[in-house]
N, C-alpha and C positions, 0 to 999 in steps of 0.2 A: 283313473287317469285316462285321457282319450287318445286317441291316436295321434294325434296333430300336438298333443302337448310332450308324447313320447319321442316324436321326431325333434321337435326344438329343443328338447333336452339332449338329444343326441347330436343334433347340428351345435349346440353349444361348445362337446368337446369335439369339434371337428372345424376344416373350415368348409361350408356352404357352398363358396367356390370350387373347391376339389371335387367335393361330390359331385355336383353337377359335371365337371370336367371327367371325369372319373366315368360316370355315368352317360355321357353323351347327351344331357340334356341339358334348358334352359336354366339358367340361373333363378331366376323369375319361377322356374315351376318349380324348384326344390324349395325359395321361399314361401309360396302356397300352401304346400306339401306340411309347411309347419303352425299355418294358420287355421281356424278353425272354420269349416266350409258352412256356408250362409245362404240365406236364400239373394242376396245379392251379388253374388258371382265370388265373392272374395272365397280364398281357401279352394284348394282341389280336392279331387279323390285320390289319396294317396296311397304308397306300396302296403301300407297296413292295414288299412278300410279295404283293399280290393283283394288281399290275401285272405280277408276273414271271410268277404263276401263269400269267395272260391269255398271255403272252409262249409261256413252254411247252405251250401250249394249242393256241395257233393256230398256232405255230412260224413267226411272221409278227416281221419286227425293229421294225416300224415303229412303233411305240409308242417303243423307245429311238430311234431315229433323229428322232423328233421331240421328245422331250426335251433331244438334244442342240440340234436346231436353234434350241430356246425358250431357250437357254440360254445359244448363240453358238457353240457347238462342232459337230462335227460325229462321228459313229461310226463307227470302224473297229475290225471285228472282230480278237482278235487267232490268228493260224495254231495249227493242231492241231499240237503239238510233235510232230517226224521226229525227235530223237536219237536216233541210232543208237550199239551201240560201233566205236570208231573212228571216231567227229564228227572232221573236221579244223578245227580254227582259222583256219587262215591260208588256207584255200580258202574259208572261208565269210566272212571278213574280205573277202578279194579279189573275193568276189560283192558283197557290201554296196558296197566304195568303187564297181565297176562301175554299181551301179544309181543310184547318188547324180550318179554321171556324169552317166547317161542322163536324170537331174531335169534339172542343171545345163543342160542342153543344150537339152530343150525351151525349157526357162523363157528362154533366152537367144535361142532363136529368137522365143518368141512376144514377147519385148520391145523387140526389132529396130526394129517401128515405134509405140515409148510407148507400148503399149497392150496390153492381152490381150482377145483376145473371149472367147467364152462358150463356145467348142470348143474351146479350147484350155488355157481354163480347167479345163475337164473334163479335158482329157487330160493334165495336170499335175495335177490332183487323183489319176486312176487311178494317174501313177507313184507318186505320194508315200504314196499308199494303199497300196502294193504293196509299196512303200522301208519304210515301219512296221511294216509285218506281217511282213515278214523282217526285220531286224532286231529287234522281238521276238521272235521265234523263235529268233534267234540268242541271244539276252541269255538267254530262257530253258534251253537248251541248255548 
């Protein structure tokens, strides 16, 4: 999806007007903002085109990382696809149940005494970070 179709989809549940009011800008330029930009002027550079610009600029994540965090989510990126010919299935299946293990495991120590602290919290976040990103890798494959 591109950026201009993610804003009209979000100007849908919203009113247009507000934003713009809201925003301190033209009405006209939040309409743009949702169109898709041309080589004849229609469509702008909008707040998501110029956040990723920054993104690719600085090669720094933390603009989306704090997006998710405003948002309730959290980012994890997802793995540079390894398909190779001759992917196994059931080797890479048997990695996956393995690592879902090793969640299972922490998670069940650190809940031993009702509680999770804040290290361990983390280190159940690294596995389940690591659990996602391979098994997208694998779904993509």
């Amino acid at each position: 999806m591109e950026s201009h179709e993610v804003l009209r989809r979000a100007f849908a549940k919203t009113s247009p007007k507000a934003v713009a009011a809201d925003l301190g800008i033209s009405l006209s330029l939040v309409y743009k903002w949702a169109e898709k930009q041309s080589e004849d002027g229609s469509g702008s550079r909008n707040p998501l085109d110029r956040l990723m610009k920054i993104v690719e600029l600085s090669g720094d994540l933390g603009i989306i990382e704090w997006l998710c965090q405003q948002t309730g989510g959290y980012f994890v990126r997802n793995p540079k696809s390894s398909c190779e010919k001759g992917y196994q299935v059931l080797p890479a299946t048997n990695e996956i149940i393995s690592q879902f293990s090793v969640l299972l495991q922490q998670i069940s120590a650190a809940a031993l005494h009702h509680s999770i602290n804040a290290k361990e919290a983390k280190e159940i976040r690294e596995i389940w970070d690591k659990l996602k990103s391979y098994a997208e890798g694998f779904v993509r494959c």
